[in-house]
N, C-alpha and C positions, 0 to 999 in steps of 0.2 A: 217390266214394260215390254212388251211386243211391238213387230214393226207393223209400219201400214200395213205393206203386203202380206201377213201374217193376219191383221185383222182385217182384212177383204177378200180373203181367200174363199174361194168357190168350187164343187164338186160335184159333176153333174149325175145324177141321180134318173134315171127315166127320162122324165121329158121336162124336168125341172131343174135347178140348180140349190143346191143347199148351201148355206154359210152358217156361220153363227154370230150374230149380233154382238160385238165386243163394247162392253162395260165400260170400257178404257175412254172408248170415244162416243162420251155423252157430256149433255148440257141438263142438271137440274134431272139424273134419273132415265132422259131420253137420247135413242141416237141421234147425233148430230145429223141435220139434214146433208150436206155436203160428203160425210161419210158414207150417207146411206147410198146415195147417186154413185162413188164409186165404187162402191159393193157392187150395185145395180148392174155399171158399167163395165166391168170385170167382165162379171157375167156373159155381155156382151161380145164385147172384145174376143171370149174363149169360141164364144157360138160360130162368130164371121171368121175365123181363123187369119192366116197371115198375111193375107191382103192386103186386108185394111186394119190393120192394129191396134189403133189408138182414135178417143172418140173427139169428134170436130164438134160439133153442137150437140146439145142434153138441155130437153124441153121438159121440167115435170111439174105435177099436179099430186101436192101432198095432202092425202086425203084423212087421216088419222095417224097416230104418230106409236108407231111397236115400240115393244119393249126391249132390252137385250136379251139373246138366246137362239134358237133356232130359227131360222126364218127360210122362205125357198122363192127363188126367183125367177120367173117366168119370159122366156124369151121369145117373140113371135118375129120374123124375116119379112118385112112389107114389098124390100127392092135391092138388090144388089146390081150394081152399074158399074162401069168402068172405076170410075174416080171415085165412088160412098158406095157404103153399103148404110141400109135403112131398119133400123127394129124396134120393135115396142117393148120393155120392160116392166113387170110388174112386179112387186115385193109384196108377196102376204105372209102371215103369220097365225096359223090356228085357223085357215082359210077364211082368212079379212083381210080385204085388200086394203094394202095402206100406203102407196106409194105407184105411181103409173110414168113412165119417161117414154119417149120420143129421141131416140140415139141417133145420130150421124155419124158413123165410123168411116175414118178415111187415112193416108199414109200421114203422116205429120212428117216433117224436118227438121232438122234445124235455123235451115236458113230466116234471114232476116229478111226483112218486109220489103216491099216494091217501093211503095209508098208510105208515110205516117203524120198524120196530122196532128200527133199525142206527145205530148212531152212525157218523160217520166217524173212523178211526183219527187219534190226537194225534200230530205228529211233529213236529222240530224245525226250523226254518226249511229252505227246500228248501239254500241256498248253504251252511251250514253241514255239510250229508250229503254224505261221501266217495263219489266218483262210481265205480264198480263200473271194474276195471279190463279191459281183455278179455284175460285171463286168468283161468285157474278159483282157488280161492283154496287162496294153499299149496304152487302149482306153478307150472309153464309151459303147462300146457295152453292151447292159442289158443280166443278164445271171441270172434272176429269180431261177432258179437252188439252186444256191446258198441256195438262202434265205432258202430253204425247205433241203438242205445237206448241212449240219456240217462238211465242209472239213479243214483241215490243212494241207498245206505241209511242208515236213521235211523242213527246214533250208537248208540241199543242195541243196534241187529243187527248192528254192525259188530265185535263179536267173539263167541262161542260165550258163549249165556247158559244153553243146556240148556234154555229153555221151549219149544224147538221152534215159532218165531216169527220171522219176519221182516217187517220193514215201511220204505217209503219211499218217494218218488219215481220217476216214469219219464216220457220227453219222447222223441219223437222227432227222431230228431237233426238230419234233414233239414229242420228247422221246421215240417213239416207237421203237422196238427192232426189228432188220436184222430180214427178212427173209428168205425163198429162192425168193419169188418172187423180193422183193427189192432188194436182190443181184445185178438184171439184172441190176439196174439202179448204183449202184457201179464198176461195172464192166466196166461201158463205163464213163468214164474219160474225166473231164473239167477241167485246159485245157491239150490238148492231149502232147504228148511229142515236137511236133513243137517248144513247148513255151522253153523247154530245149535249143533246139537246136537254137535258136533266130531264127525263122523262122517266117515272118510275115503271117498275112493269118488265114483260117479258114479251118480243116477239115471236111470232109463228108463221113459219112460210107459208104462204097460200101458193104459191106457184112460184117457178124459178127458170130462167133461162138461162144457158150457159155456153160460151164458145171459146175453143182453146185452139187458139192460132199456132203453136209450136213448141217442140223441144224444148223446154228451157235448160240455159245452162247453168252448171254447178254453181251450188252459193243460193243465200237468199235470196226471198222475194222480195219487192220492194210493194206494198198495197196502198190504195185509198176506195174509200166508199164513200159515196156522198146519198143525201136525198133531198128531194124535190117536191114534196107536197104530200100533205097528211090530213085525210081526211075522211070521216066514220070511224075514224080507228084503223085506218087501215094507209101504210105507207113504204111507197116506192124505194128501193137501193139501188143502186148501181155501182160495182167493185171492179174494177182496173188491179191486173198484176203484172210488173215487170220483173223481168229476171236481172241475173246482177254482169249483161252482157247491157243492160239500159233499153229491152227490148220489150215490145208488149209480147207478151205469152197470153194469158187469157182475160175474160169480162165476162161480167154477166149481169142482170137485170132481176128481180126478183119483187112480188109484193106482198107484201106479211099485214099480219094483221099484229096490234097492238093490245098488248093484254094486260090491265093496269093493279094492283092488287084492289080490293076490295073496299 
């Protein structure tokens, strides 16, 4: 098993960025979307240099979903300002584009918030949460995922409650310690709240917002994601992570589409 930073590593080549698509971190055959954004963002981050280090918002539009393997990452600079710097990302693969982002790079801290109108989600001791198997739930589908994220779900979400909620635990497995770029892969949730709600099937992002308010400190995340309405097949997330300081670290918004088997 290899660490994140090992499989989000980037190398700029011409006027592109090369990586290679890691196996490790897939759902069902495919990169995770949240993986793929900080590959993306890596990228980024390398372009803007030490300024502004670490990314504050990640808007994308996932357009078809690559394989694992070579892939090259395309960086364009909109606006660099005092406090952000602005870029466009794009991921192709066999030049097809299949992933386009919207970065806000800026210094992140550690410090804690001014203001918070957010509690941190109540969950039951992390040891006591059944650790997410890598498989999807209900089948044999492989979810490699896993293996590399230390997930638990609380006890409520461990079987369909119909609130369309899920919350628990998540640690990197390799020991290493959240970052902001890791966040992004926290942030997009296996499996999604379908599983709450017994809903068979598989979703697929159609677009994804994301903002990572800070540092977080060492230790678990504490997560929940909820949804809000489903409709054409196609249904709303929204994921809150706290760190184990009880702070919000990031969220983010995303709307997938619903894919049922046949």
């Amino acid at each position: 098993m290899g660490t994140f930073h090992e499989a989000t590593a980037v190398t700029l080549r011409g006027h592109a960025y090369e990586t290679a698509l890691d196996p490790q971190w897939t759902v069902a055959g495919k990169p995770h979307g949240g993986y793929l954004l900080a590959t993306m963002t890596r990228a980024a981050c390398h372009s803007a240099g030490p300024h502004h280090p670490h990314p504050a918002t990640v808007t994308a539009a996932f357009l078809t979903a690559p394989t694992p393997g070579p892939a090259d990452i395309h960086i364009d600079h909109l606006r660099t300002g005092h406090g952000t710097t602005q870029t466009r990302a794009r991921l192709t693969q066999n030049d097809t584009l299949h992933v386009e982002a919207l970065i806000a790079l800026e210094h992140l801290t550690h410090d804690g918030p001014t203001w918070s109108g957010l509690e941190p989600v109540h969950l039951h001791a992390e040891h006591r949460c059944p650790r997410t198997p890598p498989r999807e739930p209900g089948g044999t589908t492989p979810v490699p995922l896993m293996e590399v994220i230390e997930q638990r779900l609380d006890p409520l979400s461990d079987t369909p409650s119909h609130r369309g909620f899920i919350a628990g635990w998540q640690r990197l497995a390799d020991g290493t310690d959240w970052d902001p770029l890791s966040l992004l892969v926290a942030l997009d949730l296996v499996p999604s709240v379908t599983y709450d709600l017994g809903l068979p099937g598989r979703t697929l992002t159609i677009q994804f917002s994301a903002y990572i308010r800070r540092i977080p400190a060492p230790g678990p995340l504490r997560f929940s994601m909820h949804a809000s309405d489903i409709t054409n097949a196609r249904m709303d997330e929204t994921t809150y992570l706290w760190d184990s300081e009880d702070r919000l670290v990031a969220q983010a918004t995303q709307l997938a589409a619903i894919r049922t088997p046949a």
